[in-house]
KOLPA-700195 format. One record per residue: residue in one letter; x, y, z of N, C-alpha, C, O in turn. Coordinates in steps of 0.1 Angstrom, whole numbers, padded with zeros to 4 digits, always signed. Atoms other than C-alpha are relative to their C-alpha. Example, Ala and Ser with C-alpha at 12.3 -4.5 7.8 and 13.67 -1.06 7.14 Angstrom:
BEGIN
a+0009-0012+0000+0123-0045+0078+0009+0012+0000+0019+0012+0007;s-0009-0011+0000+0137-0011+0071-0008+0011+0008-0003+0022+0009;
This chain:
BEGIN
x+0004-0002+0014-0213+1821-0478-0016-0001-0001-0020-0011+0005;x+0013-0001-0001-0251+1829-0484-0005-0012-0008+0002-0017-0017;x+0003+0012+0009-0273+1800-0495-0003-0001-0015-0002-0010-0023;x+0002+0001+0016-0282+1814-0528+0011-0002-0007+0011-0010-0016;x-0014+0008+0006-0244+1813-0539+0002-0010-0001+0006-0014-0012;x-0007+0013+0001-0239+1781-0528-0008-0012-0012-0004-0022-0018;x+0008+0009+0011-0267+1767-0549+0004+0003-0014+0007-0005-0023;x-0004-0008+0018-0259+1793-0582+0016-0011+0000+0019-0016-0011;x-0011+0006+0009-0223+1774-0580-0004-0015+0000-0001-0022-0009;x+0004+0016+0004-0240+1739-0573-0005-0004-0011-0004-0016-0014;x+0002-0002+0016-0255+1749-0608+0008-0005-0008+0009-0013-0018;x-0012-0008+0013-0229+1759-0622+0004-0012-0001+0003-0017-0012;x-0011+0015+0001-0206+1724-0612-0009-0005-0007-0004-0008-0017;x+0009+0010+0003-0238+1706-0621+0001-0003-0016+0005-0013-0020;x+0003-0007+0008-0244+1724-0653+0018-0007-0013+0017-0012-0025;x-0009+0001+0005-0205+1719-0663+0004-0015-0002+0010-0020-0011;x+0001+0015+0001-0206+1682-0657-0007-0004-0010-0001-0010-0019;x+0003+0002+0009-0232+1678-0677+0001-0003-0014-0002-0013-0020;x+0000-0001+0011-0223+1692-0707+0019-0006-0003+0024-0007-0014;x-0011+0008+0004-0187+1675-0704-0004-0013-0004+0000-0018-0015;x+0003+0014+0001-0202+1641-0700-0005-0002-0017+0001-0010-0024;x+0005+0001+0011-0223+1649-0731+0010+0000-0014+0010-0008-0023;x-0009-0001+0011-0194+1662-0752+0006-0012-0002+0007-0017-0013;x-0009+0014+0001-0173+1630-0741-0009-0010-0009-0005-0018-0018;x+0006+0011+0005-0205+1610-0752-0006+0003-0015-0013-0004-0021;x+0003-0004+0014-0209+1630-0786+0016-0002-0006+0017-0005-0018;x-0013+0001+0006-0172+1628-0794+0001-0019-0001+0001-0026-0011;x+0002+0018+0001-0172+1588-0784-0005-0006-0011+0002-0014-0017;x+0007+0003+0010-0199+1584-0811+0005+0007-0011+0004-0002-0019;x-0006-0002+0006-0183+1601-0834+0012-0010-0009+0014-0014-0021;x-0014+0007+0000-0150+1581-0829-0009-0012-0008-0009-0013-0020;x+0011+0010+0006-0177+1553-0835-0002-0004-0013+0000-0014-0020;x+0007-0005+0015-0192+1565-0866+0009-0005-0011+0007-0014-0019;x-0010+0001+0010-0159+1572-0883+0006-0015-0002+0009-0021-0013;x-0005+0011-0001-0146+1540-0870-0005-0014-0011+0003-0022-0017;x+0008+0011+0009-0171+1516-0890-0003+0004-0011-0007-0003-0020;x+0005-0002+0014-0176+1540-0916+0013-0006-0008+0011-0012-0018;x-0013+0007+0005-0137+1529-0924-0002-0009+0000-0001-0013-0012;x-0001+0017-0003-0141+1496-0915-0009-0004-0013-0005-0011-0023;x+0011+0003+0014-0174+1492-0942+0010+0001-0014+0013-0007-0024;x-0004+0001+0019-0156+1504-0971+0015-0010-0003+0021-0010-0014;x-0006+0007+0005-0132+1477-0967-0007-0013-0003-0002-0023-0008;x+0007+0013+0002-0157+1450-0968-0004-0003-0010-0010+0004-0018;x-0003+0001+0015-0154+1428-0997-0019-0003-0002-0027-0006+0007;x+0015+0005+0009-0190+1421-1020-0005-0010+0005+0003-0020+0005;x+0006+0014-0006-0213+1395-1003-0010-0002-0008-0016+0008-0012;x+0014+0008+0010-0241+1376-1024-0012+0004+0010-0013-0001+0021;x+0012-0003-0007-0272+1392-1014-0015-0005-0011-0026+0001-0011;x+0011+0009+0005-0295+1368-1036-0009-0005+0011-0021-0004+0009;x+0007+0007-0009-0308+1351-1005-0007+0012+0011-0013+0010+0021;x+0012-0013-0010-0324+1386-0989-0009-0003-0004-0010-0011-0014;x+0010+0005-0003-0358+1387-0979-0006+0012-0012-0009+0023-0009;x+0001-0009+0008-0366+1404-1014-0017-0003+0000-0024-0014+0000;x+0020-0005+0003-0406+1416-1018-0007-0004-0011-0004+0002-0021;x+0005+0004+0021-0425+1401-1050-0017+0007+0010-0019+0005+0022;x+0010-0008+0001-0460+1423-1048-0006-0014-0006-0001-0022-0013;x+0013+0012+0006-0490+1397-1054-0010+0007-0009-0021+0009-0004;x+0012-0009+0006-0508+1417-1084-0008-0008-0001-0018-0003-0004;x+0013+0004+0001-0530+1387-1085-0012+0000+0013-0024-0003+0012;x+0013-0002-0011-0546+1393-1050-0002+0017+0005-0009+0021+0014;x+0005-0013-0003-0547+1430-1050-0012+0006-0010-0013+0003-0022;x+0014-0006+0007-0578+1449-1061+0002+0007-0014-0003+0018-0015;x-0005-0010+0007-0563+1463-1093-0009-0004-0011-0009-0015-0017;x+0012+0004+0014-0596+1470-1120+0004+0010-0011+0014+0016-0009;x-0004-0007+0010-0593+1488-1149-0013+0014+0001-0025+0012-0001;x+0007-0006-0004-0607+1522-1142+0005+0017-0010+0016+0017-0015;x-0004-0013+0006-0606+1560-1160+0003+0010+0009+0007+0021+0005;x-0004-0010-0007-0599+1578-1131+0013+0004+0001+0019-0006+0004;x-0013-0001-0001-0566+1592-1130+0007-0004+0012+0017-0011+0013;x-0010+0005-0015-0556+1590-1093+0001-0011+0002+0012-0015+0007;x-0005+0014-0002-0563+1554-1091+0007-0003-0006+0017-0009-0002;x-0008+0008+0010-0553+1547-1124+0020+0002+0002+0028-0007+0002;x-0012+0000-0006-0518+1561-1115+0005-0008+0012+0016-0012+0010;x-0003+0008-0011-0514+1542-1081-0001-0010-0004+0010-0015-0002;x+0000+0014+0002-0524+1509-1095+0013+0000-0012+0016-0011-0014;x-0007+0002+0009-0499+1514-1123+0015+0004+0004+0024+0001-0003;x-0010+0002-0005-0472+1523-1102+0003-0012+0013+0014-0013+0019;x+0000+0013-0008-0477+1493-1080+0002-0008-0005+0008-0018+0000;x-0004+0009+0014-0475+1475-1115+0014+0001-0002+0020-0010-0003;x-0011-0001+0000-0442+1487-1119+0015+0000+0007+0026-0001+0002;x-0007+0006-0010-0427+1483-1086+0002-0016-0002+0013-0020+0002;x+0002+0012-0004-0437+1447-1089+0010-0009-0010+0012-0021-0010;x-0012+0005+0010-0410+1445-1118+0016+0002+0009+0027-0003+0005;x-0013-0006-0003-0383+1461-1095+0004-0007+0012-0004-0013+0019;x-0003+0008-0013-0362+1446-1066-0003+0011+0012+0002+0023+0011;x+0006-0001-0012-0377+1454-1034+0009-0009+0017+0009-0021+0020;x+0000+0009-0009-0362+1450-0997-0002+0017+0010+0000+0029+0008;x+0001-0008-0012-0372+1467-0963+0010+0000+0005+0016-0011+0008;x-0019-0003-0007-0339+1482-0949-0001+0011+0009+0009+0018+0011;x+0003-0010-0010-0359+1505-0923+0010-0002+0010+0013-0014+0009;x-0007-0005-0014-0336+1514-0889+0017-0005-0008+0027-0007-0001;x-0014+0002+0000-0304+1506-0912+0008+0009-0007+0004+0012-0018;x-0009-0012+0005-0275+1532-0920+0006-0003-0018+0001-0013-0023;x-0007+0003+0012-0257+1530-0955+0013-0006+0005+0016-0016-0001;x-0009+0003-0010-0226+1524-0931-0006-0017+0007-0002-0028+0003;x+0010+0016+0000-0250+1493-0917-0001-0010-0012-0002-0022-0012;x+0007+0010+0015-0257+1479-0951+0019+0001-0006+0022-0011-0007;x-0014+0001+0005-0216+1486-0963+0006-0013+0010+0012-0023+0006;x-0009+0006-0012-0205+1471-0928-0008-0022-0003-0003-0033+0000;x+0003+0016+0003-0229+1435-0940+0003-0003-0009+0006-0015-0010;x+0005+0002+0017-0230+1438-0977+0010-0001-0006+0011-0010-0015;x-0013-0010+0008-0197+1456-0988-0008+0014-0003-0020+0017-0002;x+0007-0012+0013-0198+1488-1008-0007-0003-0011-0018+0001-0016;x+0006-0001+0015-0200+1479-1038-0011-0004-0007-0014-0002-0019;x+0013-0003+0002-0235+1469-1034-0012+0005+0008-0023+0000+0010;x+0008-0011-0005-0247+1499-1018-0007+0004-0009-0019+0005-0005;x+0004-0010+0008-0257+1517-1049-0018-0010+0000-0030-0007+0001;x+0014+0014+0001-0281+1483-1054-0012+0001+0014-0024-0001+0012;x+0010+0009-0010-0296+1480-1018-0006+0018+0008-0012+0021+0018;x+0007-0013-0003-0303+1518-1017-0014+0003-0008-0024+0008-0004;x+0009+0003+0010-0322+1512-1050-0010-0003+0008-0020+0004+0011;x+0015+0013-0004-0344+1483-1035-0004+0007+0013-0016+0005+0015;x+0010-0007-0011-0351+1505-1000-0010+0015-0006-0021+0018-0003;x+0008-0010+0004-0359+1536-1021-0015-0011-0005-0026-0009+0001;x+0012+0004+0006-0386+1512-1040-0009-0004+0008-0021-0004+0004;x+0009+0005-0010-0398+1499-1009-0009+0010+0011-0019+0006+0017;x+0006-0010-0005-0406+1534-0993-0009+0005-0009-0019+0010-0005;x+0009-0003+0012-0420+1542-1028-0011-0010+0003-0022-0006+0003;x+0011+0015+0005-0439+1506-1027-0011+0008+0015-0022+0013+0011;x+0008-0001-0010-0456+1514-0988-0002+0013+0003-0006+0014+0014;x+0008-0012+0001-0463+1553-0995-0013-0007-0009-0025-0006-0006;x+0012+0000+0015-0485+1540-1029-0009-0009+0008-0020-0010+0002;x+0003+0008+0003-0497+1514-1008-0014+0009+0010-0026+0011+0008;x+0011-0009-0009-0513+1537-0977-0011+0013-0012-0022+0019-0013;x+0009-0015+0013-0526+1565-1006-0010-0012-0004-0020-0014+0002;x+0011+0009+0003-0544+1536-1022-0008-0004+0010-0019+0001+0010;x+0008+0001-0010-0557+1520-0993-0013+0015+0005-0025+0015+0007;x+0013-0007-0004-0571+1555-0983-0010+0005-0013-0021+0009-0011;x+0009-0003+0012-0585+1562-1018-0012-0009-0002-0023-0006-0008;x+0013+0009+0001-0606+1533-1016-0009-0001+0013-0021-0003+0011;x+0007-0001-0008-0618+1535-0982-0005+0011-0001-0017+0010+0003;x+0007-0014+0004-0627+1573-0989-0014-0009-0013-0026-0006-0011;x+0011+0001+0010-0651+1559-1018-0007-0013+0005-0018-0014+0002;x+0017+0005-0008-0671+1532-0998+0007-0014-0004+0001-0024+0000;x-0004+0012+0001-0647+1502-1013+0007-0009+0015+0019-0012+0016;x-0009+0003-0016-0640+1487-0974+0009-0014-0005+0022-0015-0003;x-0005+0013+0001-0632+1452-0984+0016+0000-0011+0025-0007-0009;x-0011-0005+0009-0607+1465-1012+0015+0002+0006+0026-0004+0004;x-0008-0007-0010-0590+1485-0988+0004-0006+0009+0016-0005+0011;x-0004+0013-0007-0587+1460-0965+0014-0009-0003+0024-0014+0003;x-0010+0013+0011-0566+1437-0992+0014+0006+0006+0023+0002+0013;x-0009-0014+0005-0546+1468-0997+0014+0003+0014+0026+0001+0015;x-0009-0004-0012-0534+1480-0961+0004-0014+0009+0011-0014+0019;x-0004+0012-0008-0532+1442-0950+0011-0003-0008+0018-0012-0003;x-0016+0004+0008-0503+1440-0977+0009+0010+0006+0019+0007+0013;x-0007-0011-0012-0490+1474-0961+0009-0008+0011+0021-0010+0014;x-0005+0007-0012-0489+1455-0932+0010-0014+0004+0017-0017+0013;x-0005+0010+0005-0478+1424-0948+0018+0002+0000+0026-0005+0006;x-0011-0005+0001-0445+1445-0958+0012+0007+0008+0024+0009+0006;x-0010+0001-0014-0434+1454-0924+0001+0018-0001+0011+0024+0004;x-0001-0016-0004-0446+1496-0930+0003+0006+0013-0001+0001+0024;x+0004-0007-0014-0440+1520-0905-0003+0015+0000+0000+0024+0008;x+0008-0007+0001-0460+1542-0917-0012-0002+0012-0018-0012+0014;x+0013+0002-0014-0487+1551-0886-0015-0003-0008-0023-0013-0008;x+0015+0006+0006-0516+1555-0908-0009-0007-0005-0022-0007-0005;x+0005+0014+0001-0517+1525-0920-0006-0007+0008-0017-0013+0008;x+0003+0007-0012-0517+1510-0890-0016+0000+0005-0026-0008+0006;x+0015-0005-0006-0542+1533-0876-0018-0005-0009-0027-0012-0004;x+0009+0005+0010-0567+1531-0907-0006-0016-0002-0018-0018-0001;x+0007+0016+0000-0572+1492-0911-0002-0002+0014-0011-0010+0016;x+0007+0000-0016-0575+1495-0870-0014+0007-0001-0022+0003+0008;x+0015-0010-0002-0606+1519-0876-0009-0006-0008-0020-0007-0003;x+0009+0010+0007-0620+1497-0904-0001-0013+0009-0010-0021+0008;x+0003+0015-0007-0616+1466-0882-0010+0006+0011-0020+0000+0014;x+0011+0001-0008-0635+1481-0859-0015+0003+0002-0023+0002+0012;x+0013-0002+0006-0666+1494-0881+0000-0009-0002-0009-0013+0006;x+0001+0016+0004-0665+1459-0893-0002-0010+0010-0004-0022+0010;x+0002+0011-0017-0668+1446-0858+0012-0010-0004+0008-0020-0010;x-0011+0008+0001-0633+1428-0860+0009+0004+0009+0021+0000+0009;x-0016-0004-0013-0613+1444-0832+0009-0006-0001+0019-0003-0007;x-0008+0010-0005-0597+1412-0821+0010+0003-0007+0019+0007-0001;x-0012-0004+0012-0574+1417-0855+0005+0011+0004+0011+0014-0006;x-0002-0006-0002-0564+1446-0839+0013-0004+0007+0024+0000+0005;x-0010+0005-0003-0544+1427-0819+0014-0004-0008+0025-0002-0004;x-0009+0004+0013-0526+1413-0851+0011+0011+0001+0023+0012+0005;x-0014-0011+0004-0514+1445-0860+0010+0008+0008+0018+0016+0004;x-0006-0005-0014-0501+1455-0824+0014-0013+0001+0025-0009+0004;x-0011+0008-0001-0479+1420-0825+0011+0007-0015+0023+0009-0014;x-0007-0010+0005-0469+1438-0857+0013+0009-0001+0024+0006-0005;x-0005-0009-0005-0457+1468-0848+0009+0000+0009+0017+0010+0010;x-0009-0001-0013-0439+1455-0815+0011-0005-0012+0022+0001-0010;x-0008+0006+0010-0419+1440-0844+0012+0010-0007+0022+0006-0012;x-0005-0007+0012-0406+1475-0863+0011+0000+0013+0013-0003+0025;x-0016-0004-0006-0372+1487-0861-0002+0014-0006+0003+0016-0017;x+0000-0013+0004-0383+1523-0866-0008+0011+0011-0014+0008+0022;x+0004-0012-0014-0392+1557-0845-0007-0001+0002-0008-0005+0014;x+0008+0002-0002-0423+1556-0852-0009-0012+0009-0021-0011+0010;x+0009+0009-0004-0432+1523-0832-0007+0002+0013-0019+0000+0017;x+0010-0008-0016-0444+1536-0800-0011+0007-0001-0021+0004+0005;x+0014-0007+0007-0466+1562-0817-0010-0009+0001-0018-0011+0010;x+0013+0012+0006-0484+1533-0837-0002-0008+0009-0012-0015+0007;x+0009+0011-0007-0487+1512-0805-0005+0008+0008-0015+0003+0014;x+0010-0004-0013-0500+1536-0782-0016+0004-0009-0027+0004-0003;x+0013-0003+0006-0527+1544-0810-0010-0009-0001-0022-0008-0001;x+0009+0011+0000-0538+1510-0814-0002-0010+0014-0011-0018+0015;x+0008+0002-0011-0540+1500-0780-0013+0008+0005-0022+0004+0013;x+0012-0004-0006-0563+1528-0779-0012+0002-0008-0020+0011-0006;x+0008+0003+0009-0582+1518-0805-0007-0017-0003-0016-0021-0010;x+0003+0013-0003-0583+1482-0794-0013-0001+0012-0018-0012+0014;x+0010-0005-0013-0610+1497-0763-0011+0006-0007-0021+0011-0001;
């Protein structure tokens, strides 16, 4: 049998293994999926008073009274977050939050993650609106509440790393590196390989 055959079928078996193994391990997860998505919707209502709910500090953020429209919009929707329930529920499924919570207050703890991806977009926009206009210390406040919040937004990260380091404050760089080893989201690898190299 010539050697190139023998390799094209060592392919081929290789090739067909592969994509069994895969199917078995896509069908598995599946079985998975469905398994707990059943299982959640029988789980009765649990008291989620005692979550780690977000209260916004409007007395230590920079919020002045200004005519500009773009701030004045960002600071006034950060005003109105700060009335709403707030929880960080990054790396978790609706199936995740059923399977701790119950159902029946999913509709609620979808609420409070939407507010909180709302709360740490407005919070990086602001942050860079103020460091764009020459306010560093502002901005500072701003993306250190970001950070405060457990974002995993990169740019945050990145941004108050690049002011710590015009400011001669590296060291704090470190901070936000213990941070980040912290997220439960895709993004954490990104954000650490950027601030380690931004820590040099």
């Amino acid at each position: 049998m010539p050697i190139a055959f023998t390799l094209f079928l060592i392919v081929v078996i290789f090739l067909h293994l592969s994509i069994s193994k895969s199917n078995r391990k896509m069908q598995q997860d599946k079985e998975i999926f469905w398994s707990n998505e059943h299982a959640s919707n029988s789980i009765r209502k649990t008291d989620i008073t005692g979550l780690d709910y977000i209260k916004i500090p409007l007395e230590i953020l920079p919020i002045v009274e200004t005519t500009n429209e773009e701030l004045s919009n960002m600071q006034n929707l950060i005003k109105t977050l700060s009335g709403k329930s707030i929880l960080n529920l990054t790396g978790l499924s609706n199936t995740d939050l059923k399977l701790q919570y119950g159902t029946a207050n999913i509709t609620f703890l979808s609420e409070c993650d939407s507010n909180y991806t709302l709360l740490v977009q407005t919070l990086i926009k602001w942050g860079s609106y103020l460091y764009d206009n020459g306010l560093i210390l502002e901005a500072i406040t701003v993306l250190e509440y970001g950070i405060e919040c457990k974002t995993d937004i990169s740019k945050n990260y990145i941004l108050l790393a690049t002011i710590y380091k015009e400011v001669n404050t590296t060291e704090k760089i470190r901070d936000l590196i213990q941070v980040a080893e912290s997220l439960n989201s895709l993004t954490k690898e990104s954000i650490l390989r950027s601030l380690n190299e931004l820590i040099y």
